[in-house]
C-alpha positions as CSV (number, residue, x, y, z in Angstrom):
1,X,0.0,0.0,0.0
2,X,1.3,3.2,-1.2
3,X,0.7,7.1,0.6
4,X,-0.9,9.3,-2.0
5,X,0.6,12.5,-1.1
6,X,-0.2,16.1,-2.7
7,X,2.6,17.2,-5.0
8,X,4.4,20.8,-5.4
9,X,1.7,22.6,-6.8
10,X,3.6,26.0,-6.9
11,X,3.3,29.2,-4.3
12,X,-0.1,27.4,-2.8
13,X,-1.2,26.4,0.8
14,X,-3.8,25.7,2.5
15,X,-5.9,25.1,-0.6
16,X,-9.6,24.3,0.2
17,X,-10.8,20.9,-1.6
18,X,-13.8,21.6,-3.5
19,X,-13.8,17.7,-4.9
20,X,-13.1,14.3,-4.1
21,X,-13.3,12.6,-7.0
22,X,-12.3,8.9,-5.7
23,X,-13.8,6.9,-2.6
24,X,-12.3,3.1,-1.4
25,X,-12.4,0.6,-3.5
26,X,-12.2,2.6,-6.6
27,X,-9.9,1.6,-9.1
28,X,-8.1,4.4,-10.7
29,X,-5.9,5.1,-14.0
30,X,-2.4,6.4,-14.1
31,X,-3.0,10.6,-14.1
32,X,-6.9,9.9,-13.5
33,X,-7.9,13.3,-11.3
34,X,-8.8,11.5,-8.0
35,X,-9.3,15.7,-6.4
36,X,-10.1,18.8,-7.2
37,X,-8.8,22.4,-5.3
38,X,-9.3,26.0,-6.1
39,X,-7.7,29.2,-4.5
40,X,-8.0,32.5,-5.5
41,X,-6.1,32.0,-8.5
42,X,-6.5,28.9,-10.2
43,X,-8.6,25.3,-10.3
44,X,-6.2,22.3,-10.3
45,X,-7.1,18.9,-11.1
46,X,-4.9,16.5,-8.4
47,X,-3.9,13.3,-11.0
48,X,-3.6,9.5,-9.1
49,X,0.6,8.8,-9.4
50,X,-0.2,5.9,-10.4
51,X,-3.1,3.3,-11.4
52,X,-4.6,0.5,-8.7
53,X,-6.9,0.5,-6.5
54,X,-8.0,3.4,-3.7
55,X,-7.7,1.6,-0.2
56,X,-8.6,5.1,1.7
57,X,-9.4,8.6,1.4
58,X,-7.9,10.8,3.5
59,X,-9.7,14.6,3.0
60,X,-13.2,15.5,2.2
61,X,-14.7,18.5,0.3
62,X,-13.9,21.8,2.4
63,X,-10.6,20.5,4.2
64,X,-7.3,22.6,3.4
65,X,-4.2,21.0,1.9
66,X,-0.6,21.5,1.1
67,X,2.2,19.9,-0.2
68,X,2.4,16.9,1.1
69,X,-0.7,16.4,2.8
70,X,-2.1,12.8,2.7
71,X,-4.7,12.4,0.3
72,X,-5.2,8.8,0.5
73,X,-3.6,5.2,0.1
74,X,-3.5,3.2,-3.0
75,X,-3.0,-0.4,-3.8
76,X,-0.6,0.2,-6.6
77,X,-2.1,-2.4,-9.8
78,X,0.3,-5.5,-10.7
79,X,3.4,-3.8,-12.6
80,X,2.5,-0.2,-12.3
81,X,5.5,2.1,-11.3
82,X,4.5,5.6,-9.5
83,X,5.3,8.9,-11.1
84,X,7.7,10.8,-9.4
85,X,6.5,14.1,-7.8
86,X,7.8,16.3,-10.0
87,X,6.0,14.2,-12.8
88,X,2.8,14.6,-11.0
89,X,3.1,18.3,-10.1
90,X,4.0,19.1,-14.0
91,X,0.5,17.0,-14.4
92,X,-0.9,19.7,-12.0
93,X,0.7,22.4,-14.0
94,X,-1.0,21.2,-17.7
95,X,-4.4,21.0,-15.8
96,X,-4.2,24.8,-14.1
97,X,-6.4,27.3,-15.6
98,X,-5.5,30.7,-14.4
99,X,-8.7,32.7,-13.1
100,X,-6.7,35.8,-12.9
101,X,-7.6,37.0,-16.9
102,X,-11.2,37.4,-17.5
103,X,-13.4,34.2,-18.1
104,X,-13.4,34.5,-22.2
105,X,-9.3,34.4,-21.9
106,X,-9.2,31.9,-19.9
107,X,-5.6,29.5,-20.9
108,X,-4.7,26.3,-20.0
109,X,-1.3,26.6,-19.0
110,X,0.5,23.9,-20.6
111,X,4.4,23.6,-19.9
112,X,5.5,21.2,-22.5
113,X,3.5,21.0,-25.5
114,X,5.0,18.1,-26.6
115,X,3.2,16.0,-24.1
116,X,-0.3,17.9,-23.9
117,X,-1.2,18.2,-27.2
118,X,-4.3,19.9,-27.0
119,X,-5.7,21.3,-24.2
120,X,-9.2,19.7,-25.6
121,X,-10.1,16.9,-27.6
122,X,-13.3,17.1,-29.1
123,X,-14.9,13.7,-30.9
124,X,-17.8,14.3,-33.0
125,X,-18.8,17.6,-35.0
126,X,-22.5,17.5,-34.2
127,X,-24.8,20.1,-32.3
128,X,-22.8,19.2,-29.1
129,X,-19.3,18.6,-29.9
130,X,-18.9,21.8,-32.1
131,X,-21.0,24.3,-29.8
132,X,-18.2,22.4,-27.0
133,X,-15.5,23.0,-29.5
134,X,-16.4,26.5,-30.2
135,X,-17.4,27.2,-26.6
136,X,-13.9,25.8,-25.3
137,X,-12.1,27.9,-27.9
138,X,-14.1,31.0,-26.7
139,X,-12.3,30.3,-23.2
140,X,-9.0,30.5,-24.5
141,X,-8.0,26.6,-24.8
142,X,-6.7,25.2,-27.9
143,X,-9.4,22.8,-29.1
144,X,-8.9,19.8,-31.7
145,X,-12.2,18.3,-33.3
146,X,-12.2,15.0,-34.6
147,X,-15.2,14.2,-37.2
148,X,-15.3,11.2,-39.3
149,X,-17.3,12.5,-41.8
150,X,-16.1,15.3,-44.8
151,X,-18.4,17.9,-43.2
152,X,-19.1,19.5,-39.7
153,X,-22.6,19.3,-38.2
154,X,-22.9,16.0,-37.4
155,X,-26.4,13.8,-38.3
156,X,-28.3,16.7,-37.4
157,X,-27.4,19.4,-40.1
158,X,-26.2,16.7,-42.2
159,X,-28.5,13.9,-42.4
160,X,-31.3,14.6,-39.8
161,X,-33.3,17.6,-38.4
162,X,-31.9,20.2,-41.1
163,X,-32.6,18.6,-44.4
164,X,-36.0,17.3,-42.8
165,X,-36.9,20.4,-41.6
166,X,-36.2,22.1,-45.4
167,X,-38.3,18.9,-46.9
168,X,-41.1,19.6,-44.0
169,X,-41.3,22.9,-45.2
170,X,-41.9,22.3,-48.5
171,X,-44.2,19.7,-47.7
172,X,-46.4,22.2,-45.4
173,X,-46.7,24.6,-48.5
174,X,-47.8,22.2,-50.4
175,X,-50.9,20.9,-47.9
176,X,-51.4,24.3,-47.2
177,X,-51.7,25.4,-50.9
178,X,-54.3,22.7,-51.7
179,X,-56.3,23.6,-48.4
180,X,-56.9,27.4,-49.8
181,X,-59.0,25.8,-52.8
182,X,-62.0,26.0,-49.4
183,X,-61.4,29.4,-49.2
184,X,-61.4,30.8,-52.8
185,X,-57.8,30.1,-54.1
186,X,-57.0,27.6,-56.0
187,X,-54.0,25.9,-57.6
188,X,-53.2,24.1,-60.2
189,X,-51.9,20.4,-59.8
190,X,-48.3,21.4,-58.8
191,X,-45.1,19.7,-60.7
192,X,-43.0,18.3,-58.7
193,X,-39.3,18.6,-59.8
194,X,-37.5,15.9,-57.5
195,X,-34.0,16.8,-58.7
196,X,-34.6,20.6,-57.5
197,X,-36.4,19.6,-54.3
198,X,-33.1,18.0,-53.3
199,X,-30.4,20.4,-54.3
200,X,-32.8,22.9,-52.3
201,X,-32.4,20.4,-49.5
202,X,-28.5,20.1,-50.1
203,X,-27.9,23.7,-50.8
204,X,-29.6,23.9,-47.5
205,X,-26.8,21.8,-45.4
206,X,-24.4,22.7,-47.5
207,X,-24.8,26.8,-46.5
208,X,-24.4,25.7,-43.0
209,X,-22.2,22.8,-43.3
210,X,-19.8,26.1,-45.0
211,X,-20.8,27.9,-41.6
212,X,-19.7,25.7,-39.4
213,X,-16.5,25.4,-41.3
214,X,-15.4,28.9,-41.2
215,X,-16.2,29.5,-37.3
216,X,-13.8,26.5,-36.6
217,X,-11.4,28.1,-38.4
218,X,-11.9,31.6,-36.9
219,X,-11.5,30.6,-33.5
220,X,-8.4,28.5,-34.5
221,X,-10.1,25.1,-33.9
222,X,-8.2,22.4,-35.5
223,X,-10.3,20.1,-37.5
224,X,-9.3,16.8,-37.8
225,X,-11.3,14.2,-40.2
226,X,-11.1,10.7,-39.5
227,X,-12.7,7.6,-36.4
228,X,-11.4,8.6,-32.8
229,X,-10.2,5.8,-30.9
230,X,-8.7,6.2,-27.4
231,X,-5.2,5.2,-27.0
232,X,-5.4,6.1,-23.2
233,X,-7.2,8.4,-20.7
234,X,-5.1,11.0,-21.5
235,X,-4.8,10.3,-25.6
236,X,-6.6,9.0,-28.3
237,X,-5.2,7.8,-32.4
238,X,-7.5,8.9,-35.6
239,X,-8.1,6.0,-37.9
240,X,-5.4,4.2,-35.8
241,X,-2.8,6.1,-36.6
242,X,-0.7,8.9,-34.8
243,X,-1.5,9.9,-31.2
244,X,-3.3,13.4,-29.9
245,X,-2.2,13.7,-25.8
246,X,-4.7,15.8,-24.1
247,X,-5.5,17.2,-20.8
248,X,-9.5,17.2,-21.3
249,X,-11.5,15.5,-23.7
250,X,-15.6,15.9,-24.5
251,X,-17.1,12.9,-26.4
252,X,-19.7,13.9,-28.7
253,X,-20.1,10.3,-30.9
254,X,-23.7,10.7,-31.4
255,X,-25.9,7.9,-32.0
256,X,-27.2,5.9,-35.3
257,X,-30.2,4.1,-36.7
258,X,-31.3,0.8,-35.4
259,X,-30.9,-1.5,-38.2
260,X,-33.7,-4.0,-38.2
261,X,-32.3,-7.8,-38.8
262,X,-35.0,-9.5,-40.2
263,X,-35.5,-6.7,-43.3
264,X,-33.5,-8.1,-46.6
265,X,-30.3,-5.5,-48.1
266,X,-32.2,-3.7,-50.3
267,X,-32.0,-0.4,-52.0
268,X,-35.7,0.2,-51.2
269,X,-35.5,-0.6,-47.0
270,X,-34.4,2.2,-46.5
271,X,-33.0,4.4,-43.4
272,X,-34.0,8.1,-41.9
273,X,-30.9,9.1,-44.0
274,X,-31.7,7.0,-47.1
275,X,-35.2,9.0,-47.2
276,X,-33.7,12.2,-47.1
277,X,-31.8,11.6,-50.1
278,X,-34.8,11.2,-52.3
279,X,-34.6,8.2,-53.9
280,X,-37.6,8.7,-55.6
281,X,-41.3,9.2,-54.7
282,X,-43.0,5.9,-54.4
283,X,-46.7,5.2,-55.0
284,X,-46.9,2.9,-51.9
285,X,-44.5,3.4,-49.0
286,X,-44.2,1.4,-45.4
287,X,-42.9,3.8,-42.5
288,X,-41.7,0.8,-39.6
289,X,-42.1,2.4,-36.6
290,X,-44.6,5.5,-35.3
291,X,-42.0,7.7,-33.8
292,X,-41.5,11.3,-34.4
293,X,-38.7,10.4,-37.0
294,X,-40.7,8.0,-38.7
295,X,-44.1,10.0,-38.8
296,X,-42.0,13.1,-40.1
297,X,-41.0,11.6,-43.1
298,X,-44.7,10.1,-43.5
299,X,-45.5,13.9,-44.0
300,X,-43.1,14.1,-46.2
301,X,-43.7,12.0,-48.7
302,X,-47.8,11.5,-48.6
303,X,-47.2,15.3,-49.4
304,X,-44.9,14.7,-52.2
305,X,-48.2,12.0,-53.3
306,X,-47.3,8.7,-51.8
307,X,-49.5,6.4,-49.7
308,X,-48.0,6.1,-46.8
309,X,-48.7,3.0,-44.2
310,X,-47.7,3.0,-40.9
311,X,-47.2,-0.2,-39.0
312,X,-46.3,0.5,-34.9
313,X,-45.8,-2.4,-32.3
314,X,-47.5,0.3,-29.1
315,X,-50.8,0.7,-29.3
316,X,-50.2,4.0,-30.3
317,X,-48.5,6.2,-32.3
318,X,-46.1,8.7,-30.7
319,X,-45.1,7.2,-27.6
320,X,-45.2,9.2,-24.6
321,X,-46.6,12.4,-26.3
322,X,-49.9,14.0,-24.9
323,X,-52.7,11.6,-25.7
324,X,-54.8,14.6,-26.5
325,X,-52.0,16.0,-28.9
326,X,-52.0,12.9,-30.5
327,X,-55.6,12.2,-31.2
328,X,-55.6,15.6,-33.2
329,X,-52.8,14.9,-34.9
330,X,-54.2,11.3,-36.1
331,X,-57.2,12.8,-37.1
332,X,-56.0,15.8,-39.1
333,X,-53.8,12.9,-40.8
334,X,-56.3,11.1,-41.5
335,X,-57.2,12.3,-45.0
336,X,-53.5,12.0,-45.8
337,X,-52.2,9.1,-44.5
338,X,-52.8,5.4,-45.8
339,X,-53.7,2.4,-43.3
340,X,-52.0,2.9,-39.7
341,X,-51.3,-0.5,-37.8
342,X,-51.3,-0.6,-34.0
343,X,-49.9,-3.6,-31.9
344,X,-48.9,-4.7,-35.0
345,X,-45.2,-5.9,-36.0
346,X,-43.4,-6.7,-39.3
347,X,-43.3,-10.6,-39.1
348,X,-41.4,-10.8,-42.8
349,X,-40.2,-8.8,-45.7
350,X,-39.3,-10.5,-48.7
351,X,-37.3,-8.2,-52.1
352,X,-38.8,-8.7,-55.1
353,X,-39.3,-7.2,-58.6
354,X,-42.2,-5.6,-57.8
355,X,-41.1,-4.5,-54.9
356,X,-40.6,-5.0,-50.9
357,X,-43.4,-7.7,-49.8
358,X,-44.5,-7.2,-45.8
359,X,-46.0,-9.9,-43.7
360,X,-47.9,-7.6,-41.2
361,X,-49.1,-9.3,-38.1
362,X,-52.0,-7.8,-37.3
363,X,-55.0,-8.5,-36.8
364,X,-56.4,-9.6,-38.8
365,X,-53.0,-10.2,-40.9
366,X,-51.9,-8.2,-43.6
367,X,-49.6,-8.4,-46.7
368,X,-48.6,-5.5,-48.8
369,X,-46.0,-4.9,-51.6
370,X,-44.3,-1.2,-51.3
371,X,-41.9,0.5,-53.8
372,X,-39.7,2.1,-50.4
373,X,-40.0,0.7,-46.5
374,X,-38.5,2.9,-44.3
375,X,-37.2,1.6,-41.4
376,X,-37.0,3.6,-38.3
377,X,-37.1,2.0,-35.1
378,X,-35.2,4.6,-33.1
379,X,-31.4,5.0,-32.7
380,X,-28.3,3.8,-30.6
381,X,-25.5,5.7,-28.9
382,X,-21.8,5.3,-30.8
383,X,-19.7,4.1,-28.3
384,X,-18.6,0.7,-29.5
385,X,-15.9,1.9,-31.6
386,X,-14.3,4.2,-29.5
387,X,-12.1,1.8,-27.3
388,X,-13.4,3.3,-24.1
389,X,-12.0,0.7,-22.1
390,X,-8.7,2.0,-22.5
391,X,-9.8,5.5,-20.8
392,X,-11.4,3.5,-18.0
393,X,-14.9,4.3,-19.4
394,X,-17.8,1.7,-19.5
395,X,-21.4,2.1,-21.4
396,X,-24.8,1.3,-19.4
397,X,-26.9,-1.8,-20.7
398,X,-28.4,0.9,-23.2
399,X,-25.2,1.7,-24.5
400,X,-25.2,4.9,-22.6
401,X,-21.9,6.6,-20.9
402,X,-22.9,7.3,-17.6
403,X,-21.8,11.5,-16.5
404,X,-22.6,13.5,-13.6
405,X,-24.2,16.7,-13.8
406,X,-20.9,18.5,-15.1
407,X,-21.0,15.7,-18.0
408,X,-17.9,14.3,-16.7
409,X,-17.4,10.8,-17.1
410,X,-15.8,7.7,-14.4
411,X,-12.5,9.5,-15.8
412,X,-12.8,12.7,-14.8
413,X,-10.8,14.6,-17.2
414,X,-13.1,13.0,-19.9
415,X,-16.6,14.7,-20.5
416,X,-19.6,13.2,-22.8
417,X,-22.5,15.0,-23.8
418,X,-25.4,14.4,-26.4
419,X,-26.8,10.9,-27.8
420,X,-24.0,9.1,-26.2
421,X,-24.5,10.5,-22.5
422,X,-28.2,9.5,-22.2
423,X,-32.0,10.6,-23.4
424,X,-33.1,13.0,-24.9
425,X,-31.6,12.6,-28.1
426,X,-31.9,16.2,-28.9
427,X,-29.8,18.6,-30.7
428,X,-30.4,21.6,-28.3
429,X,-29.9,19.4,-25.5
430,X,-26.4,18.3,-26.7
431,X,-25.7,21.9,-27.2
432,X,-26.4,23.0,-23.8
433,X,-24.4,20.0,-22.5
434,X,-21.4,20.8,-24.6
435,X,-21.5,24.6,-23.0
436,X,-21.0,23.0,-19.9
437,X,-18.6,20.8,-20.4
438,X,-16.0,23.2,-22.0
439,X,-16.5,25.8,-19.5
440,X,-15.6,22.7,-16.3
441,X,-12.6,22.0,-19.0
442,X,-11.8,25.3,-18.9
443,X,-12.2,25.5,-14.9
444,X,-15.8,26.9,-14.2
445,X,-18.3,25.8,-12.0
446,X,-20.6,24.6,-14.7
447,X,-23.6,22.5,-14.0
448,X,-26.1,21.0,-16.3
449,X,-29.2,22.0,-14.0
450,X,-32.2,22.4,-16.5
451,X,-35.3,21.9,-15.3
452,X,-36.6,20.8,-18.6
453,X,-35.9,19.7,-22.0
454,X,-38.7,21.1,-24.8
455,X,-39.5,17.9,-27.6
456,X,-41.2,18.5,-31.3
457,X,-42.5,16.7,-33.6
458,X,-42.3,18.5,-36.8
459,X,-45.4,16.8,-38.1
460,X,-48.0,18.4,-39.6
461,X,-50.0,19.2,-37.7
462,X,-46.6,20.3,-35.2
463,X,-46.6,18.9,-31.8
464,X,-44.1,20.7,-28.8
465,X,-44.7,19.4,-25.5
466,X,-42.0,19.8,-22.5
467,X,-42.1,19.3,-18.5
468,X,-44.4,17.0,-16.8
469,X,-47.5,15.4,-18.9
470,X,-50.5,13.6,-17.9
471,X,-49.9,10.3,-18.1
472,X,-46.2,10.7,-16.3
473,X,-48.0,12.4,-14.0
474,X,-50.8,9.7,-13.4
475,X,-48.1,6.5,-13.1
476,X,-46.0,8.6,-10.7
477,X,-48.9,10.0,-8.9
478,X,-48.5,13.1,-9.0
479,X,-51.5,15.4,-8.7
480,X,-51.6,18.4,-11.3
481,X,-54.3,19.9,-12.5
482,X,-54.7,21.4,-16.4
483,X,-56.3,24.1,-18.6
484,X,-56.8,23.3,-22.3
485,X,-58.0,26.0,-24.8
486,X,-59.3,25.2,-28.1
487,X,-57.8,26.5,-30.9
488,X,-61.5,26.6,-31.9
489,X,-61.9,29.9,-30.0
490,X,-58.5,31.7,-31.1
491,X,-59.5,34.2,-34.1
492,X,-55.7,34.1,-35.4
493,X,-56.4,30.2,-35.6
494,X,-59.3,30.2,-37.3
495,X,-58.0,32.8,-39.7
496,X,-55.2,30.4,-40.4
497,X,-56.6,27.5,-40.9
498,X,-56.4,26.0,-37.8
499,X,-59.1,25.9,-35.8
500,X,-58.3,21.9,-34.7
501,X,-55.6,22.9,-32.6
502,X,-54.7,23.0,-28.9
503,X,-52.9,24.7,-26.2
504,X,-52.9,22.6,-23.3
505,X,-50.7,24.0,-19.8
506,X,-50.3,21.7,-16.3
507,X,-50.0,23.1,-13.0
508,X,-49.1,21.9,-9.5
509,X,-52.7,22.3,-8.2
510,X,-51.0,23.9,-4.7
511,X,-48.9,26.2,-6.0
512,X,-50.3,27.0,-9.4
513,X,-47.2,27.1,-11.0
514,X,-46.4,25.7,-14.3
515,X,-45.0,21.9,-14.4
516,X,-45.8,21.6,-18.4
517,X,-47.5,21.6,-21.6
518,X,-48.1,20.9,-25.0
519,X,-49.2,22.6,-28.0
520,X,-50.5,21.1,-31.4
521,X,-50.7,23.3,-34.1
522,X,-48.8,25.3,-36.8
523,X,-45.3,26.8,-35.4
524,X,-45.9,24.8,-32.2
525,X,-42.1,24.2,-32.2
526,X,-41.6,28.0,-32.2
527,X,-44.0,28.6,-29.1
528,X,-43.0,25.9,-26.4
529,X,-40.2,28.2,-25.6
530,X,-42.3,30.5,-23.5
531,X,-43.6,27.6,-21.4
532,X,-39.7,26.4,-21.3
533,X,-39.2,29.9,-19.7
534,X,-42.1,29.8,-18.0
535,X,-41.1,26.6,-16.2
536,X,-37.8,27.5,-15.6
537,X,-38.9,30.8,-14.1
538,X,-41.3,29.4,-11.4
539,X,-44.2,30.9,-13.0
540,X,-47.8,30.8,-11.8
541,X,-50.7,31.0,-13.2
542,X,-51.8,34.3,-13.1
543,X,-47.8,35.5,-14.2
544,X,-48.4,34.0,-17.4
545,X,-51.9,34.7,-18.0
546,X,-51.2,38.8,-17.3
547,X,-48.3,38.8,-19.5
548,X,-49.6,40.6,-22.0
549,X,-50.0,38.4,-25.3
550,X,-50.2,40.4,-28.6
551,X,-53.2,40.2,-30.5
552,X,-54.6,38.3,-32.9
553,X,-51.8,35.4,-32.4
554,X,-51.2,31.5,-32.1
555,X,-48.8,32.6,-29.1
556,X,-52.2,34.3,-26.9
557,X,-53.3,31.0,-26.5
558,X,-50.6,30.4,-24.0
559,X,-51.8,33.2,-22.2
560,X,-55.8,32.3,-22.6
561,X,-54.8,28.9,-21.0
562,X,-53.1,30.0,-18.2
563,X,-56.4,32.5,-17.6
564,X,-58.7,29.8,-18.7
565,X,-57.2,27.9,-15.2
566,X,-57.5,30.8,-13.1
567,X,-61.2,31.1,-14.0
568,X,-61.0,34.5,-15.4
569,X,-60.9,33.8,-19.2
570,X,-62.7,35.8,-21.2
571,X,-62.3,34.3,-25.0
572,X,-64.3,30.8,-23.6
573,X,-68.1,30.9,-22.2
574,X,-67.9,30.9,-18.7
575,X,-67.4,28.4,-16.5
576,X,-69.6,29.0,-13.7
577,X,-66.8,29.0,-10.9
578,X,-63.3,31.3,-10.5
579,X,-60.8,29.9,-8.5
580,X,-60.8,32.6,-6.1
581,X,-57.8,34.3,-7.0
582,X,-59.0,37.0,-9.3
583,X,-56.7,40.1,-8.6
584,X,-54.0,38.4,-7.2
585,X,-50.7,39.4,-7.9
């Protein structure tokens, strides 16, 4: 049993401990932070000397240390030599960040940059990993980012929300261009020119793609293409060659589409990707799976003219989603839309000339041929290929990486944020996690502390929904109480179009504050952000319904709802009671 002892850390003492990152038992990596201190002047990162097992801790969060106080004892692992001090105090020295400058010149002070090549790695160039990348480099550190594709942007702006969101878009012009022929306006049957429908799509990505480019090389990030692997906790090879050393890195792999096993290689089973490239528009077309990804590309391409089918194992489509939500979207869709099969499962899927033959096992059975079957039955997180083993990382049952709310990792110089660190699969949520983790890399007392994370489905009809919902709330048992408002009574609704929609807001029945909501309707996507805010803000009630709302818009339903619960709402007949609180401020 070795003394872990604390190493010349320069002109310090007495140095409050503001971390223990290690307890007995744990076992630990060569250079692994096992502490973290702060003074006036810096954050410093305390590395193990060398890898085995923690026997016992010595300090706890708010003691004082100097050099050579006893941090612990360690069972050195079979074969592993201990650093010398001065190794381990130059360790110290590459993981100082000086807090003297302001915040956004923050530096890593490094002492040989032959052994600390970067002062962050960054795998993967999605939402998460390049706001982290471009967050870190705002801070002052010197940032590589490793992508393994040509461009930055990840699946997202690549491959996933952007180029849907251009198709969407097109797609919701064209529904809402036939549905003025009611009102006194119509069209002609419109020609659809597939070739210029994608390079819209690709000129699209490819503007922000361009973007992306030129901030990373503004801020001096180095861009790196090739497949991360880590060499070490401390270093990591691209495409197995060469070695990047650095003092922090942020994993930001993403995730990709479950493949289904039983579906033959075709060129018409198709992916979320493979649909966004347009292969053509087919007369008949499967969508496996009812999830958000799946039932946006159903809106797609029943706009574009295909039948679309749905075939969805739950007994309903959009899992966890507002059941009210849902029930107007499904019958809005129901013009558009072909057959929809619930509890039902692909039992086989044979390739043939005239095209991709489904056994459905419903009920009763069913047997279709399609020209295009889109699979899309969700995604999994990339960490297989990444050798985490070597950094001393391990992946849930899910495939997950298990952080704590700094998105640091079991090696605590190594962060991981979006797809890969857990549900929600969200770009904005990667994003925000990313921000976090480069500002702790850079030596700030970041936390991810949101209270919620807003979800849409850009369907059409659009459904945003965020915070607690019904149904959560019922299994959990938690009492809330709701106010839904009819898009039926909302003139700017009407005017538009859509008079099926909803507003729907959920309040702790004590307290009358906000706890969630969802919205179904045109631009519900850009309205949930006020009941994010909301939320996050603690407000009530009677906050939200005397904001003042402008008028006539979608956004006043918010308000109308949040009146409609107070009693007091004046758009709806009335309902016979108030709940006391009129005039309350």
């Amino acid at each position: 049993m070795t003394d872990i002892r604390l190493p010349d850390i320069g002109d310090f003492t007495d140095v409050p401990v503001i971390e223990v990152l290690i307890k007995p038992g744990d076992d630990v990596l060569l250079d692994q932070p096992i502490l973290t201190l702060e003074s006036d002047k810096a954050t410093l990162e305390v590395p193990s000397p060398q890898a085995g097992r923690i026997e016992t801790v010595a300090v706890a969060v708010g003691d004082r240390v100097s050099i050579g106080s006893l941090i612990g004892t360690i069972l050195p692992a079979p074969g592993a030599a201990p650093e010398t001090v001065p190794q381990a105090a130059a360790e110290l020295q590459r993981s100082r960040v000086t807090k003297e400058a302001p915040v956004s010149q923050a530096m890593l002070v490094v002492k040989d940059a032959a052994e600390v090549d970067f002062d962050v790695a960054v795998i993967g160039g999605g939402p998460g990993g390049y706001s982290a990348a471009f967050r870190a480099a705002d801070l002052g550190l010197r940032v590589v980012l490793i992508e393994k594709d040509e461009t930055l942007g990840g699946v997202c702006l690549n491959v996933g929300c952007i180029p849907s969101k251009a198709l969407l878009h097109v797609a919701a012009l064209k529904l809402e261009m036939e549905g003025l022929a009611e009102h006194g306006l119509a069209f002609s049957e419109p020609a659809i020119g597939l070739g210029r429908l994608r390079s819209f799509k690709n000129a699209t990505v490819s503007r922000l793609t361009t973007g992306l480019a030129q901030m990373a090389s503004k801020r001096s990030v180095e861009v790196v293409r090739g497949t991360a692997t880590f060499a070490s906790s401390r270093s990591l090879t691209v495409d197995g060659t060469g070695l990047i050393s650095f003092a922090h890195c942020i994993i930001a792999a993403g995730s990709s589409p479950v493949r289904l096993p039983f579906l033959p290689e075709d060129p018409r089973i198709i992916d979320s990707t493979g649909a966004l490239e347009l292969p053509l528009i087919p007369k008949r077309m499967l969508v496996i799976g009812g999830g958000i990804i799946g039932l946006e590309m159903a809106t797609v391409y029943s706009a574009l003219g295909a039948t679309v089918d749905v075939v969805e194992r739950l007994d309903g489509l959009l899992a966890g989603i507002d059941r009210d939500a849902v029930a107007i979207w499904r019958k809005e869709n129901a013009k558009r839309l072909g057959d929809i099969f619930l509890g039902a499962s692909v039992e086989k899927a044979t390739a043939g000339p005239e095209g991709i033959t489904v056994s459905i096992g419903s009920s009763p059975p069913v047997e279709r041929t399609y020209d295009l079957v889109l699979q899309s039955a969700g995604r999994r997180p990339n960490g297989a290929s990444l050798g985490l083993e070597a950094a001393g990382i391990a992946v849930d049952s899910s495939g997950f990486i298990t952080v704590d709310n700094q998105m640091r990792t079991r090696a605590k110089n190594i962060f991981a944020i979006g797809d890969i660190a857990g549900d929600p699969m969200l770009a904005h949520k990667a994003a925000h996690e990313g921000h976090v983790a480069a500002e702790v890399a850079a030596g700030m007392k970041s936390h991810f502390d949101a209270k919620v994370i807003p979800s849409v489905a850009y369907t059409n009809p659009e459904i945003a929904w965020v915070g607690v919902t019904e149904d959560a709330a019922k299994i959990s048992g938690r009492k809330v109480k709701t106010a839904k408002f009819p898009w039926a009574a909302s003139g700017r609704a009407i005017a538009n179009g859509a008079a099926y929609g909803m507003t729907k807001l959920i309040f702790d029945p004590d307290t009358h504050r906000l706890v969630g909501g969802v919205i179904v309707g045109p631009n519900a996507g850009d309205m949930i952000g006020e009941i994010c805010l909301a939320i996050e803000m603690g407000a009530d009630a009677v906050d939200i319904g005397r904001t003042i709302h402008p008028h006539p818009t979608l956004g006043e339903t918010i308000g109308m709802a949040a009146e409609l619960f107070e009693g007091v709402c004046t758009d709806l007949p009335p309902s016979g009671h108030s709940s006391g609180r009129v005039g309350a401020s």
